[in-house]
ROLO-738372 format. One line per 2 residues: number of its first residue (from 0); their letters; for each residue x, y, z of N, C-alpha, C, CB. Coordinates in Angstrom, 3 decimals, always signed. Glycine has a CB too. Layout:
! residues N
NUM	a	X,Y,Z,X,Y,Z,X,Y,Z,X,Y,Z | ...
! end
This chain:
! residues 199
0	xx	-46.533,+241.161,+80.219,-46.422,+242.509,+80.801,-45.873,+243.499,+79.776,-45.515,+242.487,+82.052 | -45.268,+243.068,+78.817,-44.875,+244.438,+77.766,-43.292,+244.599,+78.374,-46.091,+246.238,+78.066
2	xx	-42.905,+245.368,+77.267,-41.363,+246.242,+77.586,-41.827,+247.423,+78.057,-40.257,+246.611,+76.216 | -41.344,+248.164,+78.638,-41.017,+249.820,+78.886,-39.910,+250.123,+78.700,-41.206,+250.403,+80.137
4	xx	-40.029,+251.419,+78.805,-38.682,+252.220,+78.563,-37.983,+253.384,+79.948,-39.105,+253.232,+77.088 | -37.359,+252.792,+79.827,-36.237,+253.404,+81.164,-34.992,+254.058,+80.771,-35.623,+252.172,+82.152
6	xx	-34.658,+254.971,+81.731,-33.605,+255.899,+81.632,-33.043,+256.209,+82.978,-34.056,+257.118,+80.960 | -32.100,+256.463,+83.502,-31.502,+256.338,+84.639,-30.170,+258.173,+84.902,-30.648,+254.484,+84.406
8	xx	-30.945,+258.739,+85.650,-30.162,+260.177,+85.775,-29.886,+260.643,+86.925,-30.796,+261.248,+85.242 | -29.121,+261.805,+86.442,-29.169,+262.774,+88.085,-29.976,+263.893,+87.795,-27.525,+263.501,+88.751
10	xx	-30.777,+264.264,+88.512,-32.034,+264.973,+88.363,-30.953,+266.258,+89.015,-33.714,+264.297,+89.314 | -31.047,+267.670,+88.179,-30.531,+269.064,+88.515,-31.845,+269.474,+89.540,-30.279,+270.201,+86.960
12	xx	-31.056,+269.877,+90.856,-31.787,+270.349,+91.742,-32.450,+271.578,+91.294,-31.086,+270.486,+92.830 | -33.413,+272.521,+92.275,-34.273,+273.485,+92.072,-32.744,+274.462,+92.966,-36.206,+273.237,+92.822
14	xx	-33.092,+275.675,+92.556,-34.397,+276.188,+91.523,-33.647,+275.796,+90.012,-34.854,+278.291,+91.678 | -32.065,+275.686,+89.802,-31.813,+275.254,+88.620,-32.551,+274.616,+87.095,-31.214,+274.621,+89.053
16	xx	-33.001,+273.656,+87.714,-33.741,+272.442,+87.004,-34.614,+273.148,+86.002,-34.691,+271.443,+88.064 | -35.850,+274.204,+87.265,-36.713,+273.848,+85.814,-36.701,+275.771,+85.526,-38.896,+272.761,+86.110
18	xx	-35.343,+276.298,+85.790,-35.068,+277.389,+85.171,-34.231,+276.890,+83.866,-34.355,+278.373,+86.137 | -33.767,+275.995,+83.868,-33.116,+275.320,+82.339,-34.046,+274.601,+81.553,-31.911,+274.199,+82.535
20	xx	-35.319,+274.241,+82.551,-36.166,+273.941,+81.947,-36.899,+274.496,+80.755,-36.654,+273.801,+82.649 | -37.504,+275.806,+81.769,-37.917,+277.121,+80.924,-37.129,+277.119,+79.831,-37.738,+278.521,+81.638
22	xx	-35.742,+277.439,+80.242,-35.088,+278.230,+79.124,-35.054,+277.135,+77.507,-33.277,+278.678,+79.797 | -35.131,+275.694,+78.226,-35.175,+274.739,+77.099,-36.747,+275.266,+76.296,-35.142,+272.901,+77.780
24	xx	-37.564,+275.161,+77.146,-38.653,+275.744,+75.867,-38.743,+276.945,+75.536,-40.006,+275.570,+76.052 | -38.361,+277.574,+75.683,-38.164,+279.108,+75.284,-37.027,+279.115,+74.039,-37.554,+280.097,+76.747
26	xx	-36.626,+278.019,+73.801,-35.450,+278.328,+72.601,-36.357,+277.326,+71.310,-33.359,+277.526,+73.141 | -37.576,+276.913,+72.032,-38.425,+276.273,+70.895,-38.611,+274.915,+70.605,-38.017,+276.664,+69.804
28	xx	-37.447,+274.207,+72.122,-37.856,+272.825,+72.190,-38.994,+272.070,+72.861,-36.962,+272.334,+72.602 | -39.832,+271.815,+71.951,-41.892,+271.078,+72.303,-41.111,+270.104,+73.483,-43.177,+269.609,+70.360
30	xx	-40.455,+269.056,+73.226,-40.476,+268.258,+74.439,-39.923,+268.328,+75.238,-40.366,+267.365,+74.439 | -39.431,+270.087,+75.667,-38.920,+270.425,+77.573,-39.634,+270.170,+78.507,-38.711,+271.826,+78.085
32	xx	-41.307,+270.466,+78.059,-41.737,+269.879,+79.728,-42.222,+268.775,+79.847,-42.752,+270.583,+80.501 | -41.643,+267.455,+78.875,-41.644,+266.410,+79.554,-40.432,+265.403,+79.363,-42.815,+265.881,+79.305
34	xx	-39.638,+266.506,+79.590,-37.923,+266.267,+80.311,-37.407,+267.129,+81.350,-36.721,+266.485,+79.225 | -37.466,+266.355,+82.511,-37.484,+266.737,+83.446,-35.417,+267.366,+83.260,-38.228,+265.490,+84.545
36	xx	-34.588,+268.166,+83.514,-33.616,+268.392,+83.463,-32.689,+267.794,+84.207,-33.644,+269.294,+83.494 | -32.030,+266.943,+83.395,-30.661,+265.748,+84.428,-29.521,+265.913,+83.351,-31.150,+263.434,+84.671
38	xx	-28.786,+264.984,+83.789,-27.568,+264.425,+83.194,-27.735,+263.124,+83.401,-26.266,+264.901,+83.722 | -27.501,+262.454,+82.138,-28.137,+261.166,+81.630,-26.987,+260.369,+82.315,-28.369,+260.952,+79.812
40	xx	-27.258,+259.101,+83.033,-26.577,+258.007,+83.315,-26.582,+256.830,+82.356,-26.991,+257.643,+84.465 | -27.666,+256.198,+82.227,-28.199,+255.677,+81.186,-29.286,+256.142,+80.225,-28.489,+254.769,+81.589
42	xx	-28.947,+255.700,+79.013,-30.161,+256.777,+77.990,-31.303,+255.809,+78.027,-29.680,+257.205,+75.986 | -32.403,+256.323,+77.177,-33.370,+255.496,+77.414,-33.023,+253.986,+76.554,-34.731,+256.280,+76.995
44	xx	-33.988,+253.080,+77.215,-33.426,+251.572,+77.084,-34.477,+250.735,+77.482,-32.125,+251.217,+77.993 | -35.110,+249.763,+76.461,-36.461,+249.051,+76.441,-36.078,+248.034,+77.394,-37.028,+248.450,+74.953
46	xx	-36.792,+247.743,+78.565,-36.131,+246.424,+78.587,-37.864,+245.724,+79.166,-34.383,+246.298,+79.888 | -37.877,+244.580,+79.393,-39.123,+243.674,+79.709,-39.701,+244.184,+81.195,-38.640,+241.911,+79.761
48	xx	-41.225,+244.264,+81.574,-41.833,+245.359,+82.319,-41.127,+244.230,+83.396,-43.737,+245.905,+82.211 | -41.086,+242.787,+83.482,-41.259,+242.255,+84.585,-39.744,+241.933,+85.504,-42.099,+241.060,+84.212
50	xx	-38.796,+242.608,+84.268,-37.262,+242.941,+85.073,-37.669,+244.042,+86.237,-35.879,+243.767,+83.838 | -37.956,+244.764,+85.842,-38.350,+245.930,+86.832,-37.718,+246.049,+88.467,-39.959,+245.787,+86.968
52	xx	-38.054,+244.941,+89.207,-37.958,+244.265,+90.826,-36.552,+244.110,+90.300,-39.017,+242.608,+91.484 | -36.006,+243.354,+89.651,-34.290,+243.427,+89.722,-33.559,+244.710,+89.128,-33.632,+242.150,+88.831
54	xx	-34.243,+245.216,+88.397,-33.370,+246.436,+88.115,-33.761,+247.574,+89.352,-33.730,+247.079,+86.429 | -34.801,+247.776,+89.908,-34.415,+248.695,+91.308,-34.038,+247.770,+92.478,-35.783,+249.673,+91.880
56	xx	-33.742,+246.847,+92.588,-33.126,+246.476,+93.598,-31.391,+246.403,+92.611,-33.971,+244.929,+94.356 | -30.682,+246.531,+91.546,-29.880,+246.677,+91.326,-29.456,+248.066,+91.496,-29.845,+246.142,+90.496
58	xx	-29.936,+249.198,+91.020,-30.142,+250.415,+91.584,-29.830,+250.856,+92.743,-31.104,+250.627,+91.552 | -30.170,+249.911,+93.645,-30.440,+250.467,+95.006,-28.960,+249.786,+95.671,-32.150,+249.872,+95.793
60	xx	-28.830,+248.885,+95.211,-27.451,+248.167,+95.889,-25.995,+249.160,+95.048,-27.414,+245.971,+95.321 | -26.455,+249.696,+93.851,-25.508,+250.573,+93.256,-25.267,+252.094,+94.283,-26.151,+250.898,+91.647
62	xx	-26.236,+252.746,+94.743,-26.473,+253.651,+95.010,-25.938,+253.775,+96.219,-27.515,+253.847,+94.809 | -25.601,+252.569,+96.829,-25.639,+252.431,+98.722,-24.076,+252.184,+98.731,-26.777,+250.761,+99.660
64	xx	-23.763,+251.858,+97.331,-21.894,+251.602,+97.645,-21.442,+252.773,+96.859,-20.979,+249.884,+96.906 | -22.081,+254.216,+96.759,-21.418,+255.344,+96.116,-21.761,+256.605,+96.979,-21.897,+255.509,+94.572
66	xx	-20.977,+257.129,+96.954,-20.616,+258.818,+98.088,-21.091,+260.203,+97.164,-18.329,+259.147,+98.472 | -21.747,+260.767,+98.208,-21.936,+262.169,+97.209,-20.867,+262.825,+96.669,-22.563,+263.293,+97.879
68	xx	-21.210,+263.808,+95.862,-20.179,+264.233,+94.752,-20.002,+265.949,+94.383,-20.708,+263.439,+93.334 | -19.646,+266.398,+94.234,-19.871,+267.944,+93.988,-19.916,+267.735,+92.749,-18.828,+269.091,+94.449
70	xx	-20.847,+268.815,+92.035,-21.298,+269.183,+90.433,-21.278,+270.421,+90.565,-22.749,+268.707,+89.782 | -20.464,+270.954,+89.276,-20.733,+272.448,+88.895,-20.561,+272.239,+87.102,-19.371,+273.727,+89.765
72	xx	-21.710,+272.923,+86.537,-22.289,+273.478,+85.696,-21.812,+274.639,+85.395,-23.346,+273.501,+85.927 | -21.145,+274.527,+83.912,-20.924,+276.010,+83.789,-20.156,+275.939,+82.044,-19.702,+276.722,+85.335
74	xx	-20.854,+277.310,+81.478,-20.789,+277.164,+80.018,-22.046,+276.323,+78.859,-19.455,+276.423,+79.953 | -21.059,+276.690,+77.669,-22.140,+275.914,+76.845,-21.530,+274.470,+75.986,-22.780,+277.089,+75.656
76	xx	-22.015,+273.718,+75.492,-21.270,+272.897,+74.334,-22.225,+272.785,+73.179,-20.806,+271.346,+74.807 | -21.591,+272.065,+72.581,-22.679,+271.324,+71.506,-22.047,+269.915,+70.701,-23.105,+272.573,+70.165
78	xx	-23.048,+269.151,+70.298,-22.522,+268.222,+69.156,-22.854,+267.877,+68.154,-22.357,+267.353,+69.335 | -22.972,+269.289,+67.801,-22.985,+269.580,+65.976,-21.938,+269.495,+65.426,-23.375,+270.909,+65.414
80	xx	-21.633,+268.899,+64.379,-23.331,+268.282,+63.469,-23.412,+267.178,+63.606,-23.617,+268.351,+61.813 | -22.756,+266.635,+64.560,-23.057,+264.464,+64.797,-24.122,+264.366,+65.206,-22.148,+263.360,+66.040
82	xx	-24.973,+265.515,+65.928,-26.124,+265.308,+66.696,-26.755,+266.237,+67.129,-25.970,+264.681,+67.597 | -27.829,+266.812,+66.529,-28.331,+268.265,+66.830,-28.721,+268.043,+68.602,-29.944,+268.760,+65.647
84	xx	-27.897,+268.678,+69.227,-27.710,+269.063,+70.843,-27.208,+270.097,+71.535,-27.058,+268.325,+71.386 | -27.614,+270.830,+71.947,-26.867,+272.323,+72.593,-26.916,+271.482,+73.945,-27.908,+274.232,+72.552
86	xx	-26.161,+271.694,+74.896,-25.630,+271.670,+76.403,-24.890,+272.699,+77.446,-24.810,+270.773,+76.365 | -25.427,+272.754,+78.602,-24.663,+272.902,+79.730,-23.905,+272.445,+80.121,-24.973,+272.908,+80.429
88	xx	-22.180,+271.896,+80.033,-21.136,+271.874,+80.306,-20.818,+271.459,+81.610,-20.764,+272.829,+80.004 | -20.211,+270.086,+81.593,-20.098,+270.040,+83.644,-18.435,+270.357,+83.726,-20.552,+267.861,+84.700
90	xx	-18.591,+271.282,+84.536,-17.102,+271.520,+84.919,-16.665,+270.509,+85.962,-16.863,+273.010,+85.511 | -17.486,+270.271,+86.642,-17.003,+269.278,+87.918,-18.016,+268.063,+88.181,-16.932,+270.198,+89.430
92	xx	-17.877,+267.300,+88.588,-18.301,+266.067,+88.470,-18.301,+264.702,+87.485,-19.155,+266.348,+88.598 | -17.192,+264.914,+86.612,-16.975,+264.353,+85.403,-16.986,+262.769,+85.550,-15.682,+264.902,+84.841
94	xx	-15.454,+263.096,+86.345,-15.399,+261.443,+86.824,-15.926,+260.507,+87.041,-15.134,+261.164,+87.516 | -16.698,+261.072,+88.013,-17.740,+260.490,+89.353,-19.152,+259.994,+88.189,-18.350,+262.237,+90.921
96	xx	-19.720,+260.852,+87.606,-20.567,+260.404,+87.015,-20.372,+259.282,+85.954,-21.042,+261.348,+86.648 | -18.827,+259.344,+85.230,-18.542,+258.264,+84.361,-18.650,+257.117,+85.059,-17.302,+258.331,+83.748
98	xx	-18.087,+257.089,+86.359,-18.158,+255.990,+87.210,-19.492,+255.180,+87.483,-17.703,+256.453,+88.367 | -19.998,+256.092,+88.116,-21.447,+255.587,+88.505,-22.124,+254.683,+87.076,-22.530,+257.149,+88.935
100	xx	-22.077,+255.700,+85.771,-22.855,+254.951,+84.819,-22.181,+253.553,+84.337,-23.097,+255.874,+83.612 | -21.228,+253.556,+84.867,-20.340,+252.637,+84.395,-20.724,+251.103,+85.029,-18.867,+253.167,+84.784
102	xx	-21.073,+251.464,+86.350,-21.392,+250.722,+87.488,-22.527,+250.040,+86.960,-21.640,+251.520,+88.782 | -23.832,+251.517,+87.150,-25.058,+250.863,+86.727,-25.254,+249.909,+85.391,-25.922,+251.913,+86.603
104	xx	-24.756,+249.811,+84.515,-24.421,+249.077,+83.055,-23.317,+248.209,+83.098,-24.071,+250.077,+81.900 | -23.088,+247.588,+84.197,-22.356,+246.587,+84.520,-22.189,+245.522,+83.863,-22.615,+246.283,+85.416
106	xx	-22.008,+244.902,+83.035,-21.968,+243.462,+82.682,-22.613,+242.288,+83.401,-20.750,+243.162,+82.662 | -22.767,+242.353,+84.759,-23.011,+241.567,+85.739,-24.635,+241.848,+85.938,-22.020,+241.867,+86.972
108	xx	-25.266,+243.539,+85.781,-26.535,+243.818,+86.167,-27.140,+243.528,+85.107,-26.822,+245.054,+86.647 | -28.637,+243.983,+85.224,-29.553,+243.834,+84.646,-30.001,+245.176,+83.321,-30.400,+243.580,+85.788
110	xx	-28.948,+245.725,+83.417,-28.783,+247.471,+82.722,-27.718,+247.457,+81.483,-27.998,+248.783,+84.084 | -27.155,+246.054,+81.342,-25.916,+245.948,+80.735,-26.596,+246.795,+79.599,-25.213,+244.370,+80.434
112	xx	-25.737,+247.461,+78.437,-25.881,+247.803,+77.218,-24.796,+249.112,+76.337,-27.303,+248.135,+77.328 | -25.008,+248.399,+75.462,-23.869,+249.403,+74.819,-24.387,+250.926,+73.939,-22.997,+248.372,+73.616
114	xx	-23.454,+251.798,+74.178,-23.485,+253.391,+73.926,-23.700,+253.360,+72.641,-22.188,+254.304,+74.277 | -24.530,+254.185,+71.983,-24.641,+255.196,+70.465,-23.100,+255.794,+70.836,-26.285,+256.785,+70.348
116	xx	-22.793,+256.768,+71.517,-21.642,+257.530,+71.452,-20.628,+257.279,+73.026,-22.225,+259.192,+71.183 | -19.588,+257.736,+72.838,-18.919,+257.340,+74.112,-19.661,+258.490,+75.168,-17.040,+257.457,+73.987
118	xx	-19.578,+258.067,+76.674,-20.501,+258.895,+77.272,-19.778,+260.402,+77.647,-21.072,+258.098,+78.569 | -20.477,+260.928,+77.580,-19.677,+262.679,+78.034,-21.421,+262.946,+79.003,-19.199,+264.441,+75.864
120	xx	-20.862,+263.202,+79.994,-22.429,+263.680,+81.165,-22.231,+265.162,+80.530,-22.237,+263.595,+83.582 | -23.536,+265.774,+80.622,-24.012,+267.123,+79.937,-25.265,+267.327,+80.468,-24.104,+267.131,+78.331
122	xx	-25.371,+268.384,+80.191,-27.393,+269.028,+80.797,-27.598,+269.513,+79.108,-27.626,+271.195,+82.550 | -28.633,+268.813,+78.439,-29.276,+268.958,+77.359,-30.195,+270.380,+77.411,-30.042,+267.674,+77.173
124	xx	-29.957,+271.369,+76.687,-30.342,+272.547,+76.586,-31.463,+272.932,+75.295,-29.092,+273.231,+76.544 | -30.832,+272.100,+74.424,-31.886,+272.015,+73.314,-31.343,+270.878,+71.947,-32.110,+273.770,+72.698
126	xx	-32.465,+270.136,+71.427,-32.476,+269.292,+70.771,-33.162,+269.076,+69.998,-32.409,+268.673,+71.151 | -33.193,+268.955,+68.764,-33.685,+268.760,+67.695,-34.528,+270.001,+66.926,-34.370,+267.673,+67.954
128	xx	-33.883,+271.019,+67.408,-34.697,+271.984,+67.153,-34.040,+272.971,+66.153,-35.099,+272.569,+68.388 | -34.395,+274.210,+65.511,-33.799,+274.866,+64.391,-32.192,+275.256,+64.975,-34.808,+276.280,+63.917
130	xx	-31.547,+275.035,+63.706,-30.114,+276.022,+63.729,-30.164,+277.219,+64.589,-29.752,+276.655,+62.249 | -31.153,+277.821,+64.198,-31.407,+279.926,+65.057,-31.559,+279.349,+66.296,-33.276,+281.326,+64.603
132	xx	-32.396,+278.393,+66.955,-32.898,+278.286,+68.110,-31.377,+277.655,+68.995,-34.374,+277.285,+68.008 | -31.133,+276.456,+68.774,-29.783,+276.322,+68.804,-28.845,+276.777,+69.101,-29.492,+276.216,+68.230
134	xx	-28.672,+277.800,+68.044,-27.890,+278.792,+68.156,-28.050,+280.338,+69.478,-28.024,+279.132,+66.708 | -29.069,+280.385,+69.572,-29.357,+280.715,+70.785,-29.124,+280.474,+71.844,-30.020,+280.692,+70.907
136	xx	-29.445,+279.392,+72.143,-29.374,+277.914,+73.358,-27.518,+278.666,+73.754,-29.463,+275.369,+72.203 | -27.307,+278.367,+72.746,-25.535,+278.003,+72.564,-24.971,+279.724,+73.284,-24.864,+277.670,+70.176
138	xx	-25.513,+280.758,+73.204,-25.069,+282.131,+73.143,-25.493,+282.221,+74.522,-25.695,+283.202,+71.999 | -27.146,+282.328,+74.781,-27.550,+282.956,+75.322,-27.241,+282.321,+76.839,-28.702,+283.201,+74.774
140	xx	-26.517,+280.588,+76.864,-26.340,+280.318,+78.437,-24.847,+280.212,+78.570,-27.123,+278.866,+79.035 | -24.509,+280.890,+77.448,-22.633,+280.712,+77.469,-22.129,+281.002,+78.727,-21.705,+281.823,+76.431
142	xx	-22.799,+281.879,+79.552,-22.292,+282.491,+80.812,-22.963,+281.478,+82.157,-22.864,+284.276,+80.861 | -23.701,+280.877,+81.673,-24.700,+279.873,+82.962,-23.817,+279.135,+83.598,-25.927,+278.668,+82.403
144	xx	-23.849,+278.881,+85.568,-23.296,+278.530,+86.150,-24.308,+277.848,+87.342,-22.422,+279.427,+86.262 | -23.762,+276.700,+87.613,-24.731,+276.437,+88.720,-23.799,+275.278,+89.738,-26.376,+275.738,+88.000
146	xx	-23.843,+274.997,+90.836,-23.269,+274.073,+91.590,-23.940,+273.317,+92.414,-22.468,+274.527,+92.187 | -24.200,+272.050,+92.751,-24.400,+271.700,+94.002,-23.686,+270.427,+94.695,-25.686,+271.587,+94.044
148	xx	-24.254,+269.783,+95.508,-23.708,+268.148,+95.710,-24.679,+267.308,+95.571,-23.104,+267.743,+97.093 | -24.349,+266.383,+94.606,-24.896,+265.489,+94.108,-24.947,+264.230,+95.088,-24.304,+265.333,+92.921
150	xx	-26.190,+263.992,+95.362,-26.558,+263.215,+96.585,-27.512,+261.851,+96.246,-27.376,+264.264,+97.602 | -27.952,+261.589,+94.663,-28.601,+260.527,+94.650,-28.829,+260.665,+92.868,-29.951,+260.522,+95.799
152	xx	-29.815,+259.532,+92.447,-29.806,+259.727,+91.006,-31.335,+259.183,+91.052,-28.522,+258.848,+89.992 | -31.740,+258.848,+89.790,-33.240,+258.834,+89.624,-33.285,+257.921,+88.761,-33.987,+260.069,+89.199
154	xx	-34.569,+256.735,+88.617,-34.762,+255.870,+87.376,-36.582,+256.526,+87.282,-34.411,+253.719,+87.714 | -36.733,+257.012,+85.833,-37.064,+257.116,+84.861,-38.036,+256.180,+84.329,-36.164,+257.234,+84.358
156	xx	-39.425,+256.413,+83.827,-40.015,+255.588,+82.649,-40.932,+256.690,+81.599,-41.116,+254.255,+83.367 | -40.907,+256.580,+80.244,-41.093,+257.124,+79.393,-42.601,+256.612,+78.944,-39.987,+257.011,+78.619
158	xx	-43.506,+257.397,+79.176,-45.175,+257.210,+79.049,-45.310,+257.173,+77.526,-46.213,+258.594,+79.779 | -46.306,+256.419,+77.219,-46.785,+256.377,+76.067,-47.256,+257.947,+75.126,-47.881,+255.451,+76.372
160	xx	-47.225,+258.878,+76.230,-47.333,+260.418,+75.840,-45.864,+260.894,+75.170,-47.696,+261.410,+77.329 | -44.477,+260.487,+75.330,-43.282,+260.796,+75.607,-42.985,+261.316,+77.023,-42.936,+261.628,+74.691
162	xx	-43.618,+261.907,+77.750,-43.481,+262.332,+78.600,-42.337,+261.387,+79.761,-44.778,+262.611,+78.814 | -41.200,+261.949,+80.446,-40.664,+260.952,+81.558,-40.831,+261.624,+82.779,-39.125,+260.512,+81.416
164	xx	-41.493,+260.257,+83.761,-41.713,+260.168,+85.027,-41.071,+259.385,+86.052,-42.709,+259.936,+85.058 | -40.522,+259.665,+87.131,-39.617,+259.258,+88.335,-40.364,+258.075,+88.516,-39.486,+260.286,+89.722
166	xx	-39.758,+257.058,+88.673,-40.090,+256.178,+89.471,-39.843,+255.867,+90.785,-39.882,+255.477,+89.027 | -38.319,+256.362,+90.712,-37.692,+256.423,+92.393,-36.595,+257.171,+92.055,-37.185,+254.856,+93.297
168	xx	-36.177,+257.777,+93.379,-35.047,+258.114,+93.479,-33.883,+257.682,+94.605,-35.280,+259.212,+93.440 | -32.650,+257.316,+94.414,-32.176,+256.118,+94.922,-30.613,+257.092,+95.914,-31.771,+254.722,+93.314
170	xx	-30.526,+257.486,+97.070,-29.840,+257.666,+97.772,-28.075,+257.689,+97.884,-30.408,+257.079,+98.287 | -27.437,+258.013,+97.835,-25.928,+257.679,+97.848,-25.629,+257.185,+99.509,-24.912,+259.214,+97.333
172	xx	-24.925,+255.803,+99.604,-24.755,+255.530,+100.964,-25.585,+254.565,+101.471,-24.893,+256.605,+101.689 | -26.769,+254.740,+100.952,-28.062,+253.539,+101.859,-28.711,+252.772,+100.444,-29.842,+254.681,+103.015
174	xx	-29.139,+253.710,+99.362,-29.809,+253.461,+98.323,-31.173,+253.394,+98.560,-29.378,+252.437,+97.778 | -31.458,+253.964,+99.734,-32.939,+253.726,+100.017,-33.860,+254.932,+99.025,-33.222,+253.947,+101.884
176	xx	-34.988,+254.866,+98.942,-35.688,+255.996,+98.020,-35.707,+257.053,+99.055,-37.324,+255.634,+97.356 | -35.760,+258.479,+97.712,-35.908,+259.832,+98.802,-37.019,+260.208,+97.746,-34.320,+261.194,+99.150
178	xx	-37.184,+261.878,+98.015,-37.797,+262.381,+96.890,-37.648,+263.991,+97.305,-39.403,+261.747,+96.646 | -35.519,+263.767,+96.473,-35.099,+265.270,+96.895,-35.475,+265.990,+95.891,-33.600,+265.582,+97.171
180	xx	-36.090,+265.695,+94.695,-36.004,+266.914,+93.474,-37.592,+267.329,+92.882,-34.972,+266.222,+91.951 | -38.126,+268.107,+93.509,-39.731,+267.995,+92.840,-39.649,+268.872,+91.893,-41.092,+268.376,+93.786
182	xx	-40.884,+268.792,+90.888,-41.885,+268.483,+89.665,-40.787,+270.179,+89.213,-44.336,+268.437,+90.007 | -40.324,+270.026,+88.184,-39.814,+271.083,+87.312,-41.127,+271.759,+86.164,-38.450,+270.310,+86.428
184	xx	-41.321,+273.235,+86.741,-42.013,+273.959,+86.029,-43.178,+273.834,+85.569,-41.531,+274.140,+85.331 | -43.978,+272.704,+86.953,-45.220,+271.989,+86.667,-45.719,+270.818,+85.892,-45.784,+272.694,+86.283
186	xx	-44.324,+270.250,+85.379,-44.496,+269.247,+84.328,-44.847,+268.229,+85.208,-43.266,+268.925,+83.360 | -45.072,+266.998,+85.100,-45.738,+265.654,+85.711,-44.511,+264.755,+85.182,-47.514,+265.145,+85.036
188	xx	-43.540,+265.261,+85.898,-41.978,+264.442,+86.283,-42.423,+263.812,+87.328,-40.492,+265.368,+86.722 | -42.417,+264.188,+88.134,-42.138,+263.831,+89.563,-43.407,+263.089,+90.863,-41.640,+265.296,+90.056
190	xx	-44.016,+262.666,+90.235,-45.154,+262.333,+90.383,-44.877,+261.658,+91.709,-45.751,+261.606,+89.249 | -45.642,+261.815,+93.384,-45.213,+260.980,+94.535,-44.969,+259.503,+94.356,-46.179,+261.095,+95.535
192	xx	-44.485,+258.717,+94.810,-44.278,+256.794,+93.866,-43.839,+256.592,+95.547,-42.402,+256.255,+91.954 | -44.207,+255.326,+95.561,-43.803,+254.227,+96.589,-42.513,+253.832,+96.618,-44.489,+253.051,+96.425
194	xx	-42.280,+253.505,+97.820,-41.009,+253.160,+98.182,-40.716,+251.893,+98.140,-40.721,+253.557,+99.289 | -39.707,+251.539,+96.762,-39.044,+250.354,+96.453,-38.095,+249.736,+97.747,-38.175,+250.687,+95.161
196	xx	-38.293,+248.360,+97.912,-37.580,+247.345,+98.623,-35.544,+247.245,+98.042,-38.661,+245.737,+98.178 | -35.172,+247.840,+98.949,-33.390,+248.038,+98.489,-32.921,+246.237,+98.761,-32.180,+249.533,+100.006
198	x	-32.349,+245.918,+97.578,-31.985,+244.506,+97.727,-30.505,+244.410,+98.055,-32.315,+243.697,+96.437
! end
């Protein structure tokens, strides 16, 4: 069956999402519209196609023992020069999200794996793209604010295009699939998917 590649997030609700979307390609980053706008839980991570059935039923048993959360967004960061990245700033939800990723990459699951950098949750604004553009990114959302309650998270697979597409999205409380966050700015994120068996 091959490896794929998976990534595990909280998908930024509308209209937010794919207004940061926009604004990500508008500062000159090519691969905004096929990044759908989250805050990364797990980054992307190869693992064998035929884990798959245990990693969303691990997912889903993660998801059903965690409570929604309030998130607010607000400001800019960056982590230049360790890593050409401009960001949206979480003022609130810090904890909660360290937690969760912490959970999902368990030692015990099927997600185990270790960090490039220690984790800091962020909304990626622009990446890999010029100093000026960057530098933009960095100015022009210094004032950006957004809030909501964070009610579920999303697993991710990365197409042979680059492009990433939902596979499910996994509930806080039940872990059952929903499909609260649709398609940002027309990109082919969010594509309708079947409803995984919660183990």
């Amino acid at each position: 069956m091959g490896t794929v590649t998976l990534g595990v997030s909280i998908a930024v609700p509308e209209p937010y999402g794919s207004l940061l979307q926009e604004r990500r390609a508008g500062f000159g980053d090519r691969a905004a519209h096929g990044i759908p706008t989250h805050v990364t839980l797990v980054p992307p991570t190869e693992v064998p196609g035929e884990r798959l059935p245990e990693i969303e039923a691990h997912l889903a048993r993660v998801a059903a023992g965690y409570q929604p959360f309030p998130v607010r967004l607000r400001g800019t960061g960056t982590f230049r020069p360790l890593s050409p990245v401009v960001y949206v700033k979480l003022e609130e939800g810090v904890a909660p999200c360290d937690r969760l990723q912490q959970r999902i990459r368990d030692e015990s699951g099927p997600l185990v794996r270790e960090l490039q950098f220690p984790y800091h949750p962020h909304v990626t604004v622009a990446h890999g793209i010029s100093e000026e553009g960057m530098d933009r990114a960095f100015e022009e959302l210094a004032g950006y604010e957004a809030a909501w309650t964070c009610r579920s998270f999303a697993l991710y697979e990365q197409g042979a295009d680059g492009v990433w597409r939902k596979l499910y999205d996994y509930e806080f409380g039940s872990g059952h699939s929903i499909r609260a966050v649709p398609a940002q700015g027309g990109s082919p994120v969010d594509a309708p998917t079947t409803t995984p068996a919660a183990g």
